[in-house]
Structure formats: structure tokens, C-alpha cells
N, C-alpha and C positions, 0 to 999 in steps of 0.2 A: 504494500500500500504506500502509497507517494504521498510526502508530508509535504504542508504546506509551508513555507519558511514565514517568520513572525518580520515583521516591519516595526520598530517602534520611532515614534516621532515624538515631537514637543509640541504643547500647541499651549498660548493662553490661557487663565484660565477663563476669562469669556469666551472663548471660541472651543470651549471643549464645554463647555455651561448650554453652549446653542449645538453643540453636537450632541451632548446626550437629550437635550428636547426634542429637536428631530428623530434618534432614535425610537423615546420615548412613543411619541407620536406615532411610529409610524408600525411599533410594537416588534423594532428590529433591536440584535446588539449595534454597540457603537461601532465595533470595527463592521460589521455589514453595510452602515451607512456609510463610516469612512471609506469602505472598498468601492464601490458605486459611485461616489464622487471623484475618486481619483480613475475611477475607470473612466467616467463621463468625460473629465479633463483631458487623458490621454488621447480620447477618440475625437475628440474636439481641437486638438491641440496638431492632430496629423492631419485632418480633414483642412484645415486652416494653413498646414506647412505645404501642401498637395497645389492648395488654390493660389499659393504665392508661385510655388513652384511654374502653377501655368498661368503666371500673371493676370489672376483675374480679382483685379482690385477696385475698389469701390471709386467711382466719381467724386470729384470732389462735390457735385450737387448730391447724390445722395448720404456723403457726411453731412453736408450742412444742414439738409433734412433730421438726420440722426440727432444731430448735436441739437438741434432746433430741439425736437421732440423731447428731447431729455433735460434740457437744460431750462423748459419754460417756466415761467412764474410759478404756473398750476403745478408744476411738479415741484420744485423747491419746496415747496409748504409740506411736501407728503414728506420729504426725506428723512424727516425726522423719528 
């Protein structure tokens, strides 16, 4: 039977305060939720290295759209 090797990291302890609620939440262990995140990122992170690779980068009009949408008044007030 093939062992699975252990990973151990540091995190904050707010950001390990919001990792075991998500857990919590989701009625998974911490590392289950840690491993899905970092699996998310990995696969997100190649999809992303692929699309520079074939030069397919955003306009600068739909940055400005992006940055627009994210940076409005209406949104500011929610970041909190």
C-alpha cells in the first residue's frame, strides 16, 4: 500500500482560524480542505502559465473593465 507523504506548513493564526471554519463548514478535515485549495491553485496556476505561453493576454480594454468593476464605489463599501 502506497503512503501518502505528510506536507507540513505555517500559516497565521487567522488564516488557519478561517481554514478550520471552512472545514468546519463544509464537514471536511483541515488538510482535505487544505489539499483542494492547493490542488485548485496548481491547476489554475498551469492553465494560466499554458495561456501566456500562447500569448493570449487580456486587452488592455478589458483590464480596464476588470479594474472598473472591482474597484467601484459600490464595491469598496463591501470590502470590509
Amino acid at each position: 500500500m502506497a503512503t501518502i507523504p505528510v506536507v507540513t506548513v505555517r500559516l497565521e493564526p487567522d488564516l488557519r482560524e478561517r481554514l478550520d471554519r471552512l472545514a468546519k463548514a463544509q464537514r471536511r478535515s483541515r488538510s482535505y480542505v487544505a489539499t483542494e485549495a492547493i490542488r485548485e491553485y496548481v491547476r489554475e496556476t498551469r492553465k494560466a502559465l499554458a495561456e501566456a505561453d500562447r500569448e493570449e493576454f487580456a486587452s488592455p480594454e478589458d483590464v480596464r473593465r476588470v479594474l472598473k468593476k472591482w474597484t467601484s464605489p459600490k464595491r469598496r463599501g463591501r470590502a470590509r
